[in-house]
N, C-alpha and C positions, 0 to 999 in steps of 0.2 A: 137498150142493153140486150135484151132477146136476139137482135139479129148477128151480136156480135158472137154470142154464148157459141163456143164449139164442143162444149163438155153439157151434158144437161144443165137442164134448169130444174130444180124443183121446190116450187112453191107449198111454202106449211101455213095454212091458215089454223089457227086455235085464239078460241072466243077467248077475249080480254079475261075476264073471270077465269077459265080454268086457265090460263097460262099464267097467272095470279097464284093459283092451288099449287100449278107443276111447279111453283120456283119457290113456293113458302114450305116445300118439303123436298130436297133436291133426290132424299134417299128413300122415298115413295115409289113402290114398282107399280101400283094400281093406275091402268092407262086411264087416257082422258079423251075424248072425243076429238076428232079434229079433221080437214081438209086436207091432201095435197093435191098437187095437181102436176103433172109431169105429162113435156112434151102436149100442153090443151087439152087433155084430159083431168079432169077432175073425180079424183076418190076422195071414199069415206075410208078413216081409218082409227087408228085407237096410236095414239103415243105418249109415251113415256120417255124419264132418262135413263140413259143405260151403262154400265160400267160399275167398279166400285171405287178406287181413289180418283180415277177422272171425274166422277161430279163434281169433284170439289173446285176441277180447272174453270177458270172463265168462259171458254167455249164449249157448249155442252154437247155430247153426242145423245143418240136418242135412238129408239127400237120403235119401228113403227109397223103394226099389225093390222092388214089390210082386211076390212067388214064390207064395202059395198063397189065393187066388188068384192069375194071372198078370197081372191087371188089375182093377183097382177103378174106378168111376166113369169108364169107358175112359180111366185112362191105368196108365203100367207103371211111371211115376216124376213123386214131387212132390218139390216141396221148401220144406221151413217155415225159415222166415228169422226172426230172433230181432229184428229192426230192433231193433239197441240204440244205434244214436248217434243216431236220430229220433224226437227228444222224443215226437213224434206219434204216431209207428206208423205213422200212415196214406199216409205221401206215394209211398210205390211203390203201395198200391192206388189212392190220386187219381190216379196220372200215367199208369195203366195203362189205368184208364179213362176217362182222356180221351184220349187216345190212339185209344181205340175208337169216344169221338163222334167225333175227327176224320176215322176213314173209314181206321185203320190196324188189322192183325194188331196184337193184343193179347194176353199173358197171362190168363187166367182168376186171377182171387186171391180169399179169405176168409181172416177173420181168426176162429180156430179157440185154443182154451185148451188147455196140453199137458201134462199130466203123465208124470215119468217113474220108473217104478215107484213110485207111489203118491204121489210128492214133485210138489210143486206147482210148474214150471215158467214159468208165467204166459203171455201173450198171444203168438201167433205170427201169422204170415202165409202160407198156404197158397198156394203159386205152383204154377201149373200148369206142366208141362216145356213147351219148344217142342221138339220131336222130332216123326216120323211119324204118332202119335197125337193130336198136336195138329193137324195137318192132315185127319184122318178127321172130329175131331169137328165140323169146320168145314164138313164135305164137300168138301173141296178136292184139287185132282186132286194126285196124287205129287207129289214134284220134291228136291229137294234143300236140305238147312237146315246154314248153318255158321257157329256163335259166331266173334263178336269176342273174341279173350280178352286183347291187350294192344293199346297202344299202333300198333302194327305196322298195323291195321286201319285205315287212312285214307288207302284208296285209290288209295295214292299208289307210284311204285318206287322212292321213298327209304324209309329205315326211321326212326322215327319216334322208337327208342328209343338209337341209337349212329349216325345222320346218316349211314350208308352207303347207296350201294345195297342195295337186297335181296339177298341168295341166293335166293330164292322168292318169286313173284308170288305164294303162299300165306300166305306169313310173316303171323302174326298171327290166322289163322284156324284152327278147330281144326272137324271137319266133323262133325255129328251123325246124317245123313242121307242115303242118294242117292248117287248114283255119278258125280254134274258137274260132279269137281275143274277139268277143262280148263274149262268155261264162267266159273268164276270168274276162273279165269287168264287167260283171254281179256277177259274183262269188268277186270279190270282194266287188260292191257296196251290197249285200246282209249282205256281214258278217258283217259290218257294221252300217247295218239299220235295220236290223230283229229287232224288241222289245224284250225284253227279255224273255218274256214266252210264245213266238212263234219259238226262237233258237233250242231248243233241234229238232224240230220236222221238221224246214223248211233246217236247213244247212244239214241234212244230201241228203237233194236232190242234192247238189254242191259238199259238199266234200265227199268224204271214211272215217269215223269218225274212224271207226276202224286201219284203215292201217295212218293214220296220227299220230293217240295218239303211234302206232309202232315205225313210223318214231321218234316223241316227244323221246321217251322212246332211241332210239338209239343216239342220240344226247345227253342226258344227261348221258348214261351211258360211250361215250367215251369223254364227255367234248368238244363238238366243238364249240367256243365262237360266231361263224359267224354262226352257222348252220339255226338260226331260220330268216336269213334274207338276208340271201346272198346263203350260198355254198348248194344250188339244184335246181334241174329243176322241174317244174310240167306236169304233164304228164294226159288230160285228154281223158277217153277212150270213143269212136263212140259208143257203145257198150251200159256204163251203164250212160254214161254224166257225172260222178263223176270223182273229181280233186283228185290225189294220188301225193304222194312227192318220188322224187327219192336223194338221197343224191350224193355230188361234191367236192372234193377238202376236204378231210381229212387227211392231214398231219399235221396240227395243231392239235394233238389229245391226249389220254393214257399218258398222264402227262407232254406234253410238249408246247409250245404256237407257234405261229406265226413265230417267227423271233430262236426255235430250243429252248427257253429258260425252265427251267423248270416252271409248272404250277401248282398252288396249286391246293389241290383237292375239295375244295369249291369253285372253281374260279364260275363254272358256276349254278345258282339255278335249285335247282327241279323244280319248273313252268317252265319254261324257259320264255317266253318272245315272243313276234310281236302279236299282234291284234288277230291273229284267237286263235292262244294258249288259251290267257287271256280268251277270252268267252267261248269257249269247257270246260276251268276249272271252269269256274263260273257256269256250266250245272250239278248238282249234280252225275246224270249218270253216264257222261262224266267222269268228277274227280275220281268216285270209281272205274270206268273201268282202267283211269292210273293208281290210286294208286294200283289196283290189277293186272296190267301187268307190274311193278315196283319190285312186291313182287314175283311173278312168275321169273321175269327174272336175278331176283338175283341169285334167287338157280343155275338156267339154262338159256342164257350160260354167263351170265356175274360174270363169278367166275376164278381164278387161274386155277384151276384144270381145264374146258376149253380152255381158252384164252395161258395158257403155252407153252403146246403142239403144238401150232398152232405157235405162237409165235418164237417159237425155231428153229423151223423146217424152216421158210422164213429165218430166220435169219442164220443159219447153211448152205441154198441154195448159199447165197449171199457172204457168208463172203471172200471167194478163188477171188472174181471177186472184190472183193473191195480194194483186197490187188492191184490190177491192175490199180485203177480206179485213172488216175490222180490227180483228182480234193478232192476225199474222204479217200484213202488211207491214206493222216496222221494223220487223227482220229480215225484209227481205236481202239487205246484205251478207246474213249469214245465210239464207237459201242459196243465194247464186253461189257458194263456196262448199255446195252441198254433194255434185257431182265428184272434185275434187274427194273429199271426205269418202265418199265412198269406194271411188277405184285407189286410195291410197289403201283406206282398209283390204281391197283385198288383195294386192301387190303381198303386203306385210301377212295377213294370213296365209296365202300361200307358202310363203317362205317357214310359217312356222309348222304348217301342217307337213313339209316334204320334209323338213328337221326333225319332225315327231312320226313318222313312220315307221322306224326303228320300235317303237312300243308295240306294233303289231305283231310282229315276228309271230 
């Protein structure tokens, strides 16, 4: 099988006992000991499952934090995603990398074949951490990185999930990185108190106005219903003190929802949504700058003729390994109807996004 593999191989070896422990607690973060081996090399590592309603799927993804060595391929932790309700596989590596043409902090991802102790696991997705070592290998100065991990993350000093006030200008964030709790908490009680005809002039001291309405602009062109309040991390730099957005967890994406179903192509609005959006668009500037990187990024790259080719080509990687893949191989009927599914979605989003530009005036 090795000599056929054109995608990695990587072998998980974990002693019968703890692979025993990791499966009689699926909601256990406390890692376990264990082997991989990638490309005949052999590591020491520490893994667990990872995710929070994906445990529950039959295929389990997992966060694996590298001990011996302390670093692999410079980083200290990845983590392989089983994407099991994306018929595709591919829609968090499409959305990650577009993302990246658009000029945003991006994920590193490959899609790598897993087995574990010997048994054949099938197709994963190797996502790079965002932590301090994904800022080295970017060479970008220190600064501070902290997941969205619920609802709570939007912005705003209501709470998103029980309509109260916050208790914490924090609520909803969970900090990976850096010592800039206070700037966040600041950066949010600003965006919400500036006056209005002090906003154009004062947020651009907190956030990256430009590489936000980027980020805004990627979010709507692949549909991520969670994007403006959940799936990313903030990232701000030692450097310039401004806050940039990095995007997380795009499998919900290019025409299809949460739970794998399809998605209409109106589902998500052109404004999109959470407290900072809304004001940047009410900034006249602000608004004509998206509605003209809207109109820009139509032509380029969010078109068939880009997105195809890319498209094709993950999906042509993968298909040999899925025929293997326990848990995915008997769909693969609806894989091969996957390409389709997605340049149909974006024909239709196009057409709704050039109907909806009128909103921007």
């Amino acid at each position: 099988m090795d000599e056929a593999i054109t995608i990695p191989h990587y072998k998980l070896f974990i002693r019968p006992v703890d692979l025993k422990e990791l499966k009689r607690d699926i909601w256990k973060n406390t890692p376990l000991p264990a082997q991989l081996s990638i490309d005949g090399k052999r590591l020491d590592i520490d893994v667990c499952y990872r995710g929070s309603h994906i445990r529950d799927f039959p295929k389990k993804s997992y966060q694996i934090s590298f001990y011996k060595p302390a670093y692999y391929r410079g980083s200290k932790l990845i983590h392989l995603n089983a994407e099991y309700k994306d018929p595709s596989m591919i829609r968090n590596k499409l959305s990650f990398d577009f993302f990246s043409e658009l000029g945003c902090l991006s994920p590193n991802s490959r899609h790598v074949c897993l087995t574990l102790n010997g048994k054949m696991e099938g197709v994963y997705l190797e996502i790079e951490s965002v932590d301090e070592f994904f800022l080295k290998r970017r060479n970008l100065p220190g600064g501070s990185i902290f997941y969205a991990i619920d609802g709570d993350a939007n912005f705003s000093l209501m709470s998103d999930l029980d309509k109260n006030t916050k208790k914490s200008l924090k609520q909803g964030y969970e900090k990976k990185c850096g010592k800039d709790d206070y700037y966040l908490e600041e950066m949010i009680f600003k965006i919400n108190t500036i006056p209005r005809n002090e906003f154009e002039r004062e947020i651009q001291k907190y956030v990256d106005v430009e590489k936000y309405l980027r980020w805004m602009a990627g979010i709507i062109f692949t549909s991520n219903y969670d994007g403006f309040v959940h799936n990313y991390s903030l990232f701000r730099s030692s450097e310039t003190g401004l806050f940039e957005m990095i995007p997380w967890d795009y499998d919900a994406t290019w025409g299809r929802d949460v739970n794998g179903k399809l998605m209409d192509a109106d589902y998500v609005p052109i404004k999109g949504f959470n407290t900072l959006t809304a004001r940047l668009l009410d900034v006249d500037h602000f608004r004509r700058r998206y509605r003209d990187l809207i109109i820009e990024l139509l032509a380029y790259p969010f078109s068939k003729e880009f997105i195809a080719p890319r498209a094709e080509k993950l999906l042509n990687e993968i298909r040999p390994f899925l025929l293997m893949d326990p848990y995915k191989n008997k769909y693969i009927d609806v894989f091969d109807w996957e390409l389709d599914v997605i340049l149909r979605y974006i024909e239709e989003r196009r057409v709704y996004l050039q109907t909806r530009l009128y909103k921007l005036l």
